[in-house]
C-alpha angles and dihedrals in degrees: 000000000000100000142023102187105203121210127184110195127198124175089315101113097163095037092055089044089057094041091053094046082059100048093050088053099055099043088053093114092025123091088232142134130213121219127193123191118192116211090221086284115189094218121086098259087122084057094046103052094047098047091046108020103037089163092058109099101234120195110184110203114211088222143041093265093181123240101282088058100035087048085045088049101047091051090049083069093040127113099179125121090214117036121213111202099199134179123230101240096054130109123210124205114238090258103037092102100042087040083052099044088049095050097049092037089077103042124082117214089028108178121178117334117208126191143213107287122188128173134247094269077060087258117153123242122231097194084075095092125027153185125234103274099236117178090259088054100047101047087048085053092044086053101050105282122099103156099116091044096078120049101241091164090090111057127237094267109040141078134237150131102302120179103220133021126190125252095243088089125006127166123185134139112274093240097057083052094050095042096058087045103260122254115355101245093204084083124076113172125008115003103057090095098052087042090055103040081052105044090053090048083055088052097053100258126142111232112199139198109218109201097173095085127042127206123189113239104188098195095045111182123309121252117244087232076074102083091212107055091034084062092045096055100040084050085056096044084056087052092044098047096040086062108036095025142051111248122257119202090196089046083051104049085042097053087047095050083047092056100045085054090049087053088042092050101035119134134224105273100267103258103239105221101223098171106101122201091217126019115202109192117204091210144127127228089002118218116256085215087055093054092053094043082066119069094190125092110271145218112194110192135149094211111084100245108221088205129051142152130270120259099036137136113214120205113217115210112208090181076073115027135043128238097240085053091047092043090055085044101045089046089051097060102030085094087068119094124237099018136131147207131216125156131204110222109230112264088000125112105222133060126220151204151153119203094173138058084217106059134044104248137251124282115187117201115209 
């Protein structure tokens, strides 16, 4: 088997139910199997994936394992040559898995591969491609800098060695996983990516960023002005440098004082304005239930428009178009102001966004 595509699912039903419509999308000419892991959800995602995607392997945890042990148990089930460590609430374009096959077919040493991730207003991520974390790095992050934290030396659309990608998407071989030990399970949220980029650099491996494909990736990565995750990041980096560096007291007492003036200068969530003055919906044969679920005024075509109003929401069909086509779209517009993205997941009666890091998007039933 070429691929094992890993997915570990907490509470994001519709999410997940976009995501593996992607994904099986995008294996229908690969031997490969695709594997999703619930971290004991109380949605019903377990009901879901049986009901709708009865070839997908599904393995229900009776706990929040957090995200190192959910990805480790999922592997250990897994027959692919390449792995794909994937999040719910992605979105992968019909080629991203040939394009990325073709592309590590031919390296030796090949470590992790990243891609392109952009969110669901069609923003890239910059997440996506990352240096090494070093103390000096991670305490300029935590105050405000975090120039040196992503790896802005390679542009957008190339590709190129990178140190750290982000869990989000990961590809690597299965043996290279399994011979750095997989996931560190002494994470639990935020960290597990870094230690494992890391651990396979150590080991002489070549990490890539791979620009040529994009995948959406609704949640994208949290700010520090939020305290969580500033607490979470600050708890992984303790885990991180405890292991790969040696400790610093100073570094310590410095990243604590940052975080309590993260905490201390933290602003309001931004409140994401979602009503839309003018909805255009990509789709074919539109919903009469739909219609009526918008208030706005609405333009229904099947033909993507270059030029729309501010202050619109746009639908995107995917019974009638393509990813690749929505992502070059979506890129496209994302440099407009005030618009916003859902997407209506092909033989499926809801539509669904997210336009912030911070809240868990938005699902309309129809």
């Amino acid at each position: 088997m070429k691929l094992s595509v890993i997915i570990l699912n907490y509470n994001v039903r519709y999410f997940l139910e976009l995501c593996l419509k992607s994904v099986e999308a995008a294996i229908a000419n690969i031997d490969a199997e695709i594997i999703v892991i619930d971290n004991n959800s109380p949605d019903e995602s377990c009901t879901m994936v049986k009901q709708l995607f009865p070839s997908v392997k599904l393995i229900e945890n009776k706990e929040n394992s957090g995200f190192s042990k959910g990805n480790n148990i999922g592997v250990a089930q897994a027959k692919g040559e390449y792995l794909c460590i994937l999040n719910p609430d992605t979105v992968v374009e019909e080629d991203t898995f040939t394009k990325l096959i073709d592309f590590t077919d031919t390296k030796n040493n090949l470590g992790i591969v990243g891609c392109q991730l952009i969110d669901g207003k069609g923003k890239f991520l910059p997440e996506s491609k990352r240096n090494v974390p070093t103390p000096k790095v991670s305490l300029k992050k935590v105050l405000g800098d975090a120039s040196d934290y992503y790896a802005n030396h390679i542009p957008i659309e190339n590709t190129g060695k990178v140190d750290v990608l982000v869990g989000a998407f990961m590809w690597l071989k299965r043996d290279v996983y399994e011979s750095v030990g997989g996931f560190d399970e002494a994470y639990f949220m935020y960290g597990e990516d870094i230690d494992l980029s890391y651990k396979v650099l150590k080991a002489g491996y070549d990490n890539y960023y791979f620009g040529e494909t994009t995948v959406i990736h609704f949640k994208g990565e949290s700010t520090l002005k939020d305290i969580k995750y500033a607490k979470r990041f600050y708890g992984a980096m303790q885990i991180f440098y405890k292991k790969h560096f040696k400790q610093n007291l100073i570094f310590n007492a410095v990243v604590g004082l940052g975080i309590k003036l993260a905490y201390l200068l933290r602003k309001p969530p931004e409140e994401i304005k979602t009503k839309s003055d003018r909805s255009y919906l990509y789709i074919k044969n539109s919903p009469p239930a739909l219609e009526k679920q918008l208030p706005m005024p609405i333009e229904i075509s099947e033909v993507l428009k270059d030029k729309i109003k501010i202050n619109s929401m746009l639908v995107y069909d995917f019974n009638m178009l393509k990813v690749n086509t929505v992502i070059k779209d979506m890129k496209h517009k994302s440099i407009q102001e005030n618009i916003v993205f859902r997407f209506l997941p092909k033989s499926s009666k809801f539509i669904i966004g997210s336009d912030s890091a911070t809240n868990r998007g938005e699902v309309l039933h129809f």
